[in-house]
C-alpha positions in Angstrom: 58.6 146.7 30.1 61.5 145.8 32.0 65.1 147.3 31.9 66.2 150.8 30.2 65.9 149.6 26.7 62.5 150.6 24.7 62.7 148.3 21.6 61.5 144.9 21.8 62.0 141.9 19.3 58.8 141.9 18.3 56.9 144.4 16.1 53.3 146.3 16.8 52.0 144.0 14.2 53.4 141.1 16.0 51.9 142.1 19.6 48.4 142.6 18.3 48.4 139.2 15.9 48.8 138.0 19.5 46.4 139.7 22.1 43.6 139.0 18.9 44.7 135.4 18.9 44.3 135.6 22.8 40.9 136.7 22.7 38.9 136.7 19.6 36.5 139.4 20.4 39.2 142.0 22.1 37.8 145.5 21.3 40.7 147.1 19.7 40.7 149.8 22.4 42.3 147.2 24.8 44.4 146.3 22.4 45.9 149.5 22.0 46.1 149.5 25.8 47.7 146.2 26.2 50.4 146.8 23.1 50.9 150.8 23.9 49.8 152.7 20.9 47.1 154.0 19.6 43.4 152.8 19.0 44.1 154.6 15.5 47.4 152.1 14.9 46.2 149.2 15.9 43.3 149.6 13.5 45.4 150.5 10.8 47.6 147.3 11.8 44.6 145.3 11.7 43.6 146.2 8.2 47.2 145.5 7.0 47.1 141.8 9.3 43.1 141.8 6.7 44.0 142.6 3.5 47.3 140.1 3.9 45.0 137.3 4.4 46.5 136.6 8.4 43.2 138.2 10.1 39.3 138.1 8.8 37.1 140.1 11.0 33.4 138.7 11.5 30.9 141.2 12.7 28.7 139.7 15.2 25.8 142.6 16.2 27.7 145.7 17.5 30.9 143.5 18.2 33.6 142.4 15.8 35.3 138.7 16.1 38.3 138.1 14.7 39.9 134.6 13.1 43.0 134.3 12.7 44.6 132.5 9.8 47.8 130.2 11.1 48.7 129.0 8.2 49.9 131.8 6.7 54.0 132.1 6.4 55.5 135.2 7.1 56.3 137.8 4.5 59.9 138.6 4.8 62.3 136.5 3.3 64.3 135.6 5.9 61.4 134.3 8.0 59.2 133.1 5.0 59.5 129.6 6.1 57.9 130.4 9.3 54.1 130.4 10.1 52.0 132.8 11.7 51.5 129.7 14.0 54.7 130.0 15.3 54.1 133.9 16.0 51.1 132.8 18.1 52.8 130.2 19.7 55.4 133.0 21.4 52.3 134.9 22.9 51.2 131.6 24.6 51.3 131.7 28.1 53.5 128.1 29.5 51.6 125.6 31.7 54.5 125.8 34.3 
């Protein structure tokens, strides 16, 4: 992260919607890398992402895959017109 400020727009949720939407069959370890937290909080974060209906996890031999769910809007109110598309859609790296 750049600058002295620690918070970020986005939440934990957020960052790991986005590095599973990135790569399907991420092992959570590098996700808790990538997003700085724990393996423990991002597998918590990933339950929370299942049981909302954004995130179904496929088991595939010793590996999980996970499919995200786009369609889904957002659950706060102020966002609720949104889509988890459009949360993707930030961690999408430009063509430029």
């Amino acid at each position: 992260m750049t600058g002295e400020t620690s918070w970020t727009f986005l939440t934990n949720h957020s960052h790991v919607l986005i590095c599973l939407s990135q790569d399907s069959e991420v092992r959570l370890r590098d996700v808790a890398l990538k997003v700085g937290i724990t393996e423990r909080a991002v597998q918590r974060i990933v339950a929370e992402l299942e049981e909302g209906g954004v995130v179904t996890r496929h088991r595939e031999g010793r590996r999980n895959r996970y499919e995200i769910h786009p369609e889904i809007k957002l659950r706060h109110e102020i966002e609720a017109h949104r889509s988890v598309a459009e949360i993707i859609a930030l961690g999408e790296k430009s063509e430029k």
